[in-house]
Backbone as XML, in Angstrom:
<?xml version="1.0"?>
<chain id="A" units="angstrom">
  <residue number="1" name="UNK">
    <atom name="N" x="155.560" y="-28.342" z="48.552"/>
    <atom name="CA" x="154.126" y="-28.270" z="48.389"/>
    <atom name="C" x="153.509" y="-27.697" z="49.660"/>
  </residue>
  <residue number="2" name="UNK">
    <atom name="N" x="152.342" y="-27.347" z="49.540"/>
    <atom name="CA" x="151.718" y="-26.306" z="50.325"/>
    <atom name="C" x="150.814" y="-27.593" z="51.467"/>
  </residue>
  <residue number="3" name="UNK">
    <atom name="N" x="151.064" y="-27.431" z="52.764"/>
    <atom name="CA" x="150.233" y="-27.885" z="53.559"/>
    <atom name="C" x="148.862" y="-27.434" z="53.852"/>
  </residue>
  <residue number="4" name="UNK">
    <atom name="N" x="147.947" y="-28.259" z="54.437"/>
    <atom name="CA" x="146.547" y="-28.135" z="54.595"/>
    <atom name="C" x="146.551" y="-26.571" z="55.464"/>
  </residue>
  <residue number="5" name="UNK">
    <atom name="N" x="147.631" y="-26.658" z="56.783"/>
    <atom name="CA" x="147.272" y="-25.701" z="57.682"/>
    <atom name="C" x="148.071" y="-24.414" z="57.196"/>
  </residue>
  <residue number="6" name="UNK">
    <atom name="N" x="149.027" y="-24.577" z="56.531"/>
    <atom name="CA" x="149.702" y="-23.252" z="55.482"/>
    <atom name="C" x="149.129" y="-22.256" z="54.925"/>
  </residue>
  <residue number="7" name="UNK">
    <atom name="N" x="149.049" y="-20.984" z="55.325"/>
    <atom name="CA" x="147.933" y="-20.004" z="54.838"/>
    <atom name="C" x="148.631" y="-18.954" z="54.215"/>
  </residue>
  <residue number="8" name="UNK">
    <atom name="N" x="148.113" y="-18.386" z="52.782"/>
    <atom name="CA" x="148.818" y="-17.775" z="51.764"/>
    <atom name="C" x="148.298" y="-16.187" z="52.375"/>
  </residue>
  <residue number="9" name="UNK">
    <atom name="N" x="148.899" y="-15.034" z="52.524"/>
    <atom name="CA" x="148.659" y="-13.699" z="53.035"/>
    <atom name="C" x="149.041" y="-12.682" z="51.623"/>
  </residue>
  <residue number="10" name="UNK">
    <atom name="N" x="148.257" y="-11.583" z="51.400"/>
    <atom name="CA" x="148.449" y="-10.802" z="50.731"/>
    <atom name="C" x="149.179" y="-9.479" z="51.053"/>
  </residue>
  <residue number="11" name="UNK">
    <atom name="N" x="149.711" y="-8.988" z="50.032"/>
    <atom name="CA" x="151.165" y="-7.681" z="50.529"/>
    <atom name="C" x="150.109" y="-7.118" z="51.733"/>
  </residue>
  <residue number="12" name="UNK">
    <atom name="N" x="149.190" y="-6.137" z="51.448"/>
    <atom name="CA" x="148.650" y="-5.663" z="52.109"/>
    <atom name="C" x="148.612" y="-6.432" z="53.384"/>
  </residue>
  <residue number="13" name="UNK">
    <atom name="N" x="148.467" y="-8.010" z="53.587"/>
    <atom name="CA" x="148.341" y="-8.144" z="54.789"/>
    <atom name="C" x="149.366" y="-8.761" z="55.807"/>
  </residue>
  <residue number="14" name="UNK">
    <atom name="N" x="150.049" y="-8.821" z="54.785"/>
    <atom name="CA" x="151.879" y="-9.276" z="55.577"/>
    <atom name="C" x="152.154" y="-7.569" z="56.109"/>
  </residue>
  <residue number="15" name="UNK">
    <atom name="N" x="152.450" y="-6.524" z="55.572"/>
    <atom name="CA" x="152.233" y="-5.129" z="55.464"/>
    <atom name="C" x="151.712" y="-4.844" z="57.249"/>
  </residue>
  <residue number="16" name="UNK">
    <atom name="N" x="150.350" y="-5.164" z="57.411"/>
    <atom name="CA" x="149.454" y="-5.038" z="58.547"/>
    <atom name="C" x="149.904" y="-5.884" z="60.008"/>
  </residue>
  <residue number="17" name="UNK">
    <atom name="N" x="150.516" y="-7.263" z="58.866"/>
    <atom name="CA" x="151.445" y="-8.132" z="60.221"/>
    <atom name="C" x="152.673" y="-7.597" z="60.828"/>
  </residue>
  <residue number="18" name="UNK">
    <atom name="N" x="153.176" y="-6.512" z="59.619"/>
    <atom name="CA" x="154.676" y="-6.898" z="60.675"/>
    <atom name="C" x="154.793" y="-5.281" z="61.124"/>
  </residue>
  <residue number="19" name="UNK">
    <atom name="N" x="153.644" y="-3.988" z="60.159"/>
    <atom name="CA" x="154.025" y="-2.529" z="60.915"/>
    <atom name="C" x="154.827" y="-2.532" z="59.550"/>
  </residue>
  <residue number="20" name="UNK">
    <atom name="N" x="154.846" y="-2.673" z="58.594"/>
    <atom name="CA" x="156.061" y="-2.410" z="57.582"/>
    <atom name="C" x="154.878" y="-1.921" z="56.279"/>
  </residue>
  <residue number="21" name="UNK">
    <atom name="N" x="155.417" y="-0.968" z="55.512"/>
    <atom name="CA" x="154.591" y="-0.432" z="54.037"/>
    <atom name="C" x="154.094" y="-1.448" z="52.984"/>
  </residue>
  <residue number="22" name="UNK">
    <atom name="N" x="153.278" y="-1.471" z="52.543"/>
    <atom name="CA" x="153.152" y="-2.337" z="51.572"/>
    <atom name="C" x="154.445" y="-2.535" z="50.585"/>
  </residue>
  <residue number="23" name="UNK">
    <atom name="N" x="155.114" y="-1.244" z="49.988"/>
    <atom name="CA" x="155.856" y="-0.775" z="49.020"/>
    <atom name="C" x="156.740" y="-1.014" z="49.702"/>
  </residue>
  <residue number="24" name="UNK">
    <atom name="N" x="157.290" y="-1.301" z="51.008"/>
    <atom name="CA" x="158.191" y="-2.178" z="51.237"/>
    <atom name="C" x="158.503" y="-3.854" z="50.977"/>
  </residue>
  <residue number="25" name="UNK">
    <atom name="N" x="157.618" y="-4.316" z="51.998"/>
    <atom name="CA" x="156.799" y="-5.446" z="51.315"/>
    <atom name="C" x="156.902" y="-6.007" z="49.838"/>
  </residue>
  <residue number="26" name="UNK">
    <atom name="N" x="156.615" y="-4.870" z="48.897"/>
    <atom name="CA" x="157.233" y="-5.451" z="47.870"/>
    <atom name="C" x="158.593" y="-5.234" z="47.214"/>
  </residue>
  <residue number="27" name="UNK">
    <atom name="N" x="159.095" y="-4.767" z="48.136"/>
    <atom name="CA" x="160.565" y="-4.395" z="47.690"/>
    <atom name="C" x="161.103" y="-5.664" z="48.031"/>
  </residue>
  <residue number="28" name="UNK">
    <atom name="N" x="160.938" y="-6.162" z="49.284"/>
    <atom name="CA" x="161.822" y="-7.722" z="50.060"/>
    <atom name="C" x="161.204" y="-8.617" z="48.782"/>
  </residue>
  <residue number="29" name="UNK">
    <atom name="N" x="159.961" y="-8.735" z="48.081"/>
    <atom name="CA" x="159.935" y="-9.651" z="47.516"/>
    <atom name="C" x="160.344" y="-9.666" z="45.786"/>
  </residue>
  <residue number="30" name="UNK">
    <atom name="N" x="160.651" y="-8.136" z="44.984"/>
    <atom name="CA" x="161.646" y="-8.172" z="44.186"/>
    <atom name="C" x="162.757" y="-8.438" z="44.438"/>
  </residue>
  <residue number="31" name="UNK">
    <atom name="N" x="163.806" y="-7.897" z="45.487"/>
    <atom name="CA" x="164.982" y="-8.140" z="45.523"/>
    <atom name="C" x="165.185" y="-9.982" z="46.313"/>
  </residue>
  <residue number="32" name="UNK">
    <atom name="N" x="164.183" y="-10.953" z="46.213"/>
    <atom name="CA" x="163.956" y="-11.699" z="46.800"/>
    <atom name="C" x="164.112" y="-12.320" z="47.980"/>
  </residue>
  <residue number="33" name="UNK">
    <atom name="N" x="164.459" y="-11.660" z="48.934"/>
    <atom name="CA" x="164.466" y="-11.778" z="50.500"/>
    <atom name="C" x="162.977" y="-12.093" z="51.477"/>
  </residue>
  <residue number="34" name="UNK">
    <atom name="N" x="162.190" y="-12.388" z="50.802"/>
    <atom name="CA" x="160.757" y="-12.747" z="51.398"/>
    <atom name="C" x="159.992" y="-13.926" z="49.973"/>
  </residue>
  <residue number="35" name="UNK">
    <atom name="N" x="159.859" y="-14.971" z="50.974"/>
    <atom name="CA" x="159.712" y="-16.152" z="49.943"/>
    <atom name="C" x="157.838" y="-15.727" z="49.552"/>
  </residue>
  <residue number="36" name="UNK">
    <atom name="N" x="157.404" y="-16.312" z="47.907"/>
    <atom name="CA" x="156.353" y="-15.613" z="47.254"/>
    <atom name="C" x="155.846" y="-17.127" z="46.507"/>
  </residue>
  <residue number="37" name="UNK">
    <atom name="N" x="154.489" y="-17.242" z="46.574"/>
    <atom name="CA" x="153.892" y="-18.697" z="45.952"/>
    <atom name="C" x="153.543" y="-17.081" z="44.495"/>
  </residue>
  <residue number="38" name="UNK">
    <atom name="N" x="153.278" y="-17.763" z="42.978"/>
    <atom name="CA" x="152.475" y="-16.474" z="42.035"/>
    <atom name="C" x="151.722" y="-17.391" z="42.080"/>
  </residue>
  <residue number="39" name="UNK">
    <atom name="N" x="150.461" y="-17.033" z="41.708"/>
    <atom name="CA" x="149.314" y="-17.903" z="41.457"/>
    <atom name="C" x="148.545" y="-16.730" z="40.069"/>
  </residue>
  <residue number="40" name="UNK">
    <atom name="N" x="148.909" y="-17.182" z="38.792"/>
    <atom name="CA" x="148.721" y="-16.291" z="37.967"/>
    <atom name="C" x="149.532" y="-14.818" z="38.038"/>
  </residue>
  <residue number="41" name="UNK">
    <atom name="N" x="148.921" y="-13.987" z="38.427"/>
    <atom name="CA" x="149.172" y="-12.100" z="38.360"/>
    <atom name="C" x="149.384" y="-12.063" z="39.977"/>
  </residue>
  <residue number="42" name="UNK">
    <atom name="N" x="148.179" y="-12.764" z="40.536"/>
    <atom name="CA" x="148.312" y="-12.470" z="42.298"/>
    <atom name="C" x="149.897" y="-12.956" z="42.779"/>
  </residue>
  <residue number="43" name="UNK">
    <atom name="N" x="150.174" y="-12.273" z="44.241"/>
    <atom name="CA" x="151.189" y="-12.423" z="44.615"/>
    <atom name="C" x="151.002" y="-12.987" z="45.968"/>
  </residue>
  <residue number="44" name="UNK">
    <atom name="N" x="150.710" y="-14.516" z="46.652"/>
    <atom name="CA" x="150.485" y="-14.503" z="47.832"/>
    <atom name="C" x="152.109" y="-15.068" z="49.042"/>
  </residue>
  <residue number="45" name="UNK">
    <atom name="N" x="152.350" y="-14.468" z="50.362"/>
    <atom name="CA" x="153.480" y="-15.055" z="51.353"/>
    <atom name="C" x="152.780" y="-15.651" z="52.048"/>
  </residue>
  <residue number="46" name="UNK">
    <atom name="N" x="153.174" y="-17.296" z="52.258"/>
    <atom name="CA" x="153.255" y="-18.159" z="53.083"/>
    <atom name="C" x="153.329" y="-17.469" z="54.812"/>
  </residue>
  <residue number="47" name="UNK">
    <atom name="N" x="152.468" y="-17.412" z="55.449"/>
    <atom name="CA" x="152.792" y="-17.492" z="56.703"/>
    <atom name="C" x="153.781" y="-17.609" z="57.500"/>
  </residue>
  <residue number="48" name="UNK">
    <atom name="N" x="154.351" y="-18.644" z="56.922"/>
    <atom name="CA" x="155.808" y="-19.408" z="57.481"/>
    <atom name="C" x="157.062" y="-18.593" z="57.057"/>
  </residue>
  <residue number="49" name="UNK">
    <atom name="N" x="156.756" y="-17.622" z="56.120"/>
    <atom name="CA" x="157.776" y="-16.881" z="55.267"/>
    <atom name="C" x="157.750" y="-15.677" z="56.532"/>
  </residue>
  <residue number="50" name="UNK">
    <atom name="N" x="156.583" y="-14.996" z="56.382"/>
    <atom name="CA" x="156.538" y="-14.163" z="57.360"/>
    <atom name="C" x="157.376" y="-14.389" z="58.703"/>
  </residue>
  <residue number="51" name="UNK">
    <atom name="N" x="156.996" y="-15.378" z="59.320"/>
    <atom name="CA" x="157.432" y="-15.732" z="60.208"/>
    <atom name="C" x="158.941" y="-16.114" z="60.574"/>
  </residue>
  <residue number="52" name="UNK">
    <atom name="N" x="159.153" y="-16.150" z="59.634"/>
    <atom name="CA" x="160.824" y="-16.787" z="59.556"/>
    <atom name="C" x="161.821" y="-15.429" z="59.160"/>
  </residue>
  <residue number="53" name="UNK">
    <atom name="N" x="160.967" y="-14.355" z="58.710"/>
    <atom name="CA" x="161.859" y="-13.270" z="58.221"/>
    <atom name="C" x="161.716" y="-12.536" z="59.991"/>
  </residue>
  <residue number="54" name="UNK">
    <atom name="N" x="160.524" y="-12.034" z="60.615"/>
    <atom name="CA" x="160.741" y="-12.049" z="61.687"/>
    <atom name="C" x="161.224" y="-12.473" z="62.575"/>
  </residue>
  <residue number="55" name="UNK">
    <atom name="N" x="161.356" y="-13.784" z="62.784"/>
    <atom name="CA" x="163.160" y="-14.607" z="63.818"/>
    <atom name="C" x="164.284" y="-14.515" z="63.454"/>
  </residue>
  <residue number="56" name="UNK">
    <atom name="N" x="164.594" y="-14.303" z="62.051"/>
    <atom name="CA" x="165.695" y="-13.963" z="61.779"/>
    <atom name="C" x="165.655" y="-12.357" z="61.712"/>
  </residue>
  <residue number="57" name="UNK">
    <atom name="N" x="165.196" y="-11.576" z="62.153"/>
    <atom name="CA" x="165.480" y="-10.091" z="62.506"/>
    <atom name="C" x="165.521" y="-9.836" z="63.321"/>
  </residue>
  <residue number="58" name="UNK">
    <atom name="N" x="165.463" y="-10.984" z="64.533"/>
    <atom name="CA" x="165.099" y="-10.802" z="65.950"/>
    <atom name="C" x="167.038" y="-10.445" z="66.616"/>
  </residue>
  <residue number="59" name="UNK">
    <atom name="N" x="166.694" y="-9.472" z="67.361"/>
    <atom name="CA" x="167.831" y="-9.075" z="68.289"/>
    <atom name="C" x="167.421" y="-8.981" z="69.727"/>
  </residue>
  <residue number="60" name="UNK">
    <atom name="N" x="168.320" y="-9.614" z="70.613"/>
    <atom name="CA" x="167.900" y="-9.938" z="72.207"/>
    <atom name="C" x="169.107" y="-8.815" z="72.218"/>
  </residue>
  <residue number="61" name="UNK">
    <atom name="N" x="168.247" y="-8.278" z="73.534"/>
    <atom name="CA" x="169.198" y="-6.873" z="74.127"/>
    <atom name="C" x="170.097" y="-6.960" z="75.229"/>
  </residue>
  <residue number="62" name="UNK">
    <atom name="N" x="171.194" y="-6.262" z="75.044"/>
    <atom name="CA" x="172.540" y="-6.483" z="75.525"/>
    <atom name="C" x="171.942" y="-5.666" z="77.131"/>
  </residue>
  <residue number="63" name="UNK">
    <atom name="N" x="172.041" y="-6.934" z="78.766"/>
    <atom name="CA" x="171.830" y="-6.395" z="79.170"/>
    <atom name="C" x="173.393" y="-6.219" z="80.024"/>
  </residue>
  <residue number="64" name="UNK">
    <atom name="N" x="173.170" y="-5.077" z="80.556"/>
    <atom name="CA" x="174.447" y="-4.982" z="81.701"/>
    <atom name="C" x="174.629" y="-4.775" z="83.288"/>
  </residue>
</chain>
């Protein structure tokens, strides 16, 4: 269930968060790799979704 401080973002604005296409955006969330609340037709990502696909893409650089 959805917490008070949990905020639902639209493609367009997950899209604007991470530098990535909308039409990408919705590609991660057909092939289901980006978690999706439907609320009817609309399509909204959890914050926390966002956020969690970004730490797990995270790479620290090999220094030498």
């Amino acid at each position: 269930m959805l917490t008070k401080t949990e905020r639902l973002l639209t493609v367009d604005e997950v899209a604007n968060r991470t530098g990535l296409r909308p039409s990408t955006i919705r590609k991660l969330i057909f092939t289901r790799r980006l978690t999706v609340v439907k609320l009817g037709r609309a399509v909204r990502i959890p914050v926390e979704a966002v956020d969690a696909m970004i730490t797990k893409g995270w790479r620290e650089p090999i220094v030498r």
